[in-house]
C-alpha positions in Angstrom: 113.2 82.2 97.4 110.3 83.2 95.8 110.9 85.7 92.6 108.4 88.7 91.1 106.0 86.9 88.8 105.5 83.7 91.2 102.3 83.2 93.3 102.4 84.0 96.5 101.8 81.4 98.8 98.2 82.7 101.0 98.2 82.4 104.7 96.5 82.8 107.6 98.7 84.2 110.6 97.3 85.4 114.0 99.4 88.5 115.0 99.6 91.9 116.8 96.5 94.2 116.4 97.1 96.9 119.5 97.0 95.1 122.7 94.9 92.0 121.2 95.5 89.6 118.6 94.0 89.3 115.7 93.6 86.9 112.6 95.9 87.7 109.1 95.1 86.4 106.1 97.2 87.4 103.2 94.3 87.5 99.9 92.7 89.5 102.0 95.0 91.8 102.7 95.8 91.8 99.1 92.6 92.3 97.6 92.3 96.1 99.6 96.2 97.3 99.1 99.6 95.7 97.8 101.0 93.8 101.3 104.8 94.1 102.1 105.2 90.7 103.8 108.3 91.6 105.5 110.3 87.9 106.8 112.2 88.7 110.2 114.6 86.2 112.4 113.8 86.7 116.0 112.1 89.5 118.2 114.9 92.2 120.0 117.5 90.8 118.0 119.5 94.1 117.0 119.9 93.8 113.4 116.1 92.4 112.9 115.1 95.7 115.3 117.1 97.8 112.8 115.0 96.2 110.2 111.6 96.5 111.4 112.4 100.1 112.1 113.7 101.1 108.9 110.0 99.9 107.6 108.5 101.6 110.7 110.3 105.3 109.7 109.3 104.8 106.0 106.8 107.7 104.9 104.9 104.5 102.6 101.9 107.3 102.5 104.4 109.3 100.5 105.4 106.6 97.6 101.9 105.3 97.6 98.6 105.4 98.1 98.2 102.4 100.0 99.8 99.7 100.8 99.8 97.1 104.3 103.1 96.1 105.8 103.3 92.6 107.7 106.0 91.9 109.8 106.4 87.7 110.1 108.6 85.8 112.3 108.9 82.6 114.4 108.0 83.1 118.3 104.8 83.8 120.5 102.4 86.1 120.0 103.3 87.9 124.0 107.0 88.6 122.8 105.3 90.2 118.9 103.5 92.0 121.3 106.2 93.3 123.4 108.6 93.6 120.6 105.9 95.8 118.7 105.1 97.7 121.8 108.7 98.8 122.2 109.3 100.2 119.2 106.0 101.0 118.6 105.2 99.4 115.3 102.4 100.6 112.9 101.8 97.6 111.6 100.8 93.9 113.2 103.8 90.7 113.8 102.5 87.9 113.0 103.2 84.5 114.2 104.6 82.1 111.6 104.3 78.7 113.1 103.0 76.8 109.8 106.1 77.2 108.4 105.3 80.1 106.3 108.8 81.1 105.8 109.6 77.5 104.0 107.2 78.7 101.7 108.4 81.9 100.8 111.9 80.0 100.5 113.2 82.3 103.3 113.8 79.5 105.5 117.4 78.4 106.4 118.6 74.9 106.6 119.3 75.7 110.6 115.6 76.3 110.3 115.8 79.9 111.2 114.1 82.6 109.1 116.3 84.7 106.5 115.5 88.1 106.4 113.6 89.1 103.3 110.5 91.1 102.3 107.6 90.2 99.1 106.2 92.6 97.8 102.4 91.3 96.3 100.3 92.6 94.7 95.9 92.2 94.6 96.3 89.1 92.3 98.2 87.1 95.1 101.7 87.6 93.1 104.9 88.6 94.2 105.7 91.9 92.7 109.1 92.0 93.8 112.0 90.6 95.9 114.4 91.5 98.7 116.5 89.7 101.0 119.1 91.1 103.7 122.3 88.9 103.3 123.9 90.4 106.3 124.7 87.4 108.9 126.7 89.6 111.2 125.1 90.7 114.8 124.7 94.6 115.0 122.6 97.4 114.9 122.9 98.6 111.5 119.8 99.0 109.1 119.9 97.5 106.1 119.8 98.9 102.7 115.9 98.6 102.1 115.8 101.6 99.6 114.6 99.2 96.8 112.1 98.1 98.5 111.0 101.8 99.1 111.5 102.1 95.7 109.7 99.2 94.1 106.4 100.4 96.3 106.9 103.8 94.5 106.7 101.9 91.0 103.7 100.2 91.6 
């Protein structure tokens, strides 16, 4: 897994953007806020839905001024959609078929995605680390409070 200091790997990711699609690339993103590229297992899965809506209730206008959240994961752009749509994201899924995830060092050997989020910053570098190392099926949100609070330091 990547740590703070390392370059982020940049990408180019189609993904949500309302009821379209739409083209992601990661410098870019960078270059107008800090990006929260936020790693995810699998669409409706319960503890990756706890996940993506701990980031979805986070007031991110409050601990900064700006900043762009990405959620990433294996699977099609229809179910990103529909995953999105249900609990109605602010912010695009994009489809990681490159192999994205390998390059973050989030992958698994099983080949399935760990979740983890990067923090990076308008340089292309990781600013800080987090990864969920819950394995067990529920609900339950995990602890993303440093996250929260390494957007707050930037």
């Amino acid at each position: 897994m990547l740590d703070a200091g390392d370059p982020a790997p940049d990408f180019d990711l189609e993904g949500t953007a309302g009821a379209g699609v739409g083209a992601y690339r990661l410098s870019a993103a960078a270059e107008q806020a800090p990006v929260l590229v936020a790693f995810y297992t699998e669409d409706f899965a319960p503890t990756c839905t706890a996940y993506l809506e701990a980031l979805r209730d986070t007031d991110w206008a409050a601990l900064t001024d700006a900043i762009a959240v990405f959620g990433v994961a294996p699977g099609s752009l229809d179910d990103h959609r529909q995953f999105a749509d249900e609990l109605e994201l602010p912010f695009p899924l994009l489809a990681d078929h490159p192999g994205v995830d390998a390059q973050f060092g989030v992958q698994r050997p099983d080949g399935t995605t760990r979740r983890a989020a990067f923090l990076v910053d308008g340089r292309c570098r990781v600013r800080f680390t987090w990864a969920d190392h819950r394995d067990a099926p529920g609900g339950e949100p995990p602890d993303i409070e440093p996250i929260r609070s390494a957007v707050a330091d930037l």
